[in-house]
Steps between C-alpha positions, in 0.01 A plus 500: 500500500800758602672376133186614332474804670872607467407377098181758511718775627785500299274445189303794611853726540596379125164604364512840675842570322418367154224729551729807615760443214210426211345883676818626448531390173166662373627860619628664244895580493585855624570738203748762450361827463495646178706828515367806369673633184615780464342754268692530180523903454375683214636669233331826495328640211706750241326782548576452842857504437493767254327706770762435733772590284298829441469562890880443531591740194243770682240384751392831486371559145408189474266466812373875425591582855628851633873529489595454943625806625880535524755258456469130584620417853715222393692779314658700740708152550715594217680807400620420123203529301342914530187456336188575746162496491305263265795337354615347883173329518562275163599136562711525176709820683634251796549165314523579120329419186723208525406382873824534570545822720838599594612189334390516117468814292445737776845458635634792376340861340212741684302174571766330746296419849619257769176271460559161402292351142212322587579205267673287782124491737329454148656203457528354811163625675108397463266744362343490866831616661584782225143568568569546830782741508333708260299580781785529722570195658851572488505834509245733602611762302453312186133439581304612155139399644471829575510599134407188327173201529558155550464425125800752406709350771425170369598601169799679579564165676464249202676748290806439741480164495422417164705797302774574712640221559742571119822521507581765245868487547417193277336663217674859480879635496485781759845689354350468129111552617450258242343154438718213537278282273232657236364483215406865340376392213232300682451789720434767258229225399346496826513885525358569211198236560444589895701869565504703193116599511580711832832614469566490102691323251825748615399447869431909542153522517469499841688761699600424866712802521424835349619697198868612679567196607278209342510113598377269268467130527831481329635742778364264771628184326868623433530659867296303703477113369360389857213767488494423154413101596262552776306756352420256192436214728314636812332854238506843566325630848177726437519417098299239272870385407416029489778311706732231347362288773206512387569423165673227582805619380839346572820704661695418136189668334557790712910491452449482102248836522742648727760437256298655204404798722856573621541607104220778493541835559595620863461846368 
């Protein structure tokens, strides 16, 4: 009777386990969760760009806003450069027309500053951080909310990241002002299908000087390539002038018109 009993138990304890590890079974395995990806960033729009590159040419023709009064505060932190008033508030005054600053073209002439180029954060920072010091993260004195909305920061933004990340140094001698690599031939082709109608076949249609001492696009393209090259790519602030960008041009389009222009009048 004890034999059976012992039997009963034990067969009982077995069951009970079978039943525990065939439970166990049935439970579905633990699963790894699934991490979240990260969003891919966009590439903003063109006209965003070209708006941006506008901004940084002149933020304040091209936002229509009144010109601040005095000079910018950041200026009074260099001594080389004596222009005041409107022309110390231009991002293109501090860092160049080729992002550069001190560094690049501005390294020498009326237009020397201490300021570094802004090519170096382009390249290394998110749109959300450039965002962000445009609003003076970094500096409060180089906060332009005050001036600007969030959809011009934003712009002058992508324009940083997106347009100023060249390396000109790359495209243009800076002794000979010339292109390295261009085809004028090809350019005069391009100027005479997209530029011509606005500034003429001879390039001296349009005036940006005045009758003493005119400056025609063949002026701006024999003494100032890097104007020259943003200008075409980003447009002209406050004027109907269309952006390379947004023609989908490439930089060796804009080298080879460059090249043709450089041989029209600069007088």
């Amino acid at each position: 009777m004890k034999r059976k009993l012992l039997f009963s138990g034990a067969a009982v304890v077995i069951i009970a386990a079978a039943i525990l590890v065939l439970g166990a079974c049935g439970q579905p395995a633990p699963t790894t969760p699934t991490p979240t990806p990260t969003p891919t960033p966009t590439t903003p729009a063109p006209a965003t760009v070209a708006l941006g590159g506008k901004l940084y040419d002149n933020w304040i023709s091209a936002a229509n806003v009144a010109t601040p009064p005095g000079n910018s505060p950041l200026w009074a932190t260099q001594t080389t450069n004596k222009r005041t008033g409107r022309d110390t508030w231009r991002c293109k005054e501090c860092h160049g027309w080729d992002y550069l600053g001190k560094d690049g073209a501005y390294s020498k002439g009326s237009h020397l500053t201490s300021f570094t180029g802004v090519r170096s954060a382009a390249t290394t920072k998110t749109i959300a951080e450039l965002t962000a010091i445009l609003k003076g993260s970094a500096n409060s004195n180089h906060n332009f909310s005050t001036y600007l909305n969030d959809a011009q920061i934003t712009a002058l933004a992508s324009f940083l990241k997106e347009g100023a990340t060249i390396d000109e140094k790359q495209y243009i001698d800076y002794t000979t002002k010339k292109p390295k690599v261009a085809d004028a031939a090809k350019g005069k082709g391009l100027y005479d299908s997209r530029c011509a109608a606005c500034h003429g076949a001879d390039g001296k249609t349009l005036n940006f000087g005045d009758a003493e001492e005119p400056e025609y696009v063949g002026t701006l393209a024999l003494d100032n390539p890097w104007e020259f090259i943003h200008k075409v790519r980003f447009g002209q602030p406050g004027a109907p002038m269309p952006s390379a960008v947004e023609q989908n041009w490439s930089i060796q389009d804009i080298l080879d018109i460059l090249a043709h222009t450089q041989t029209l009048p600069g007088k």
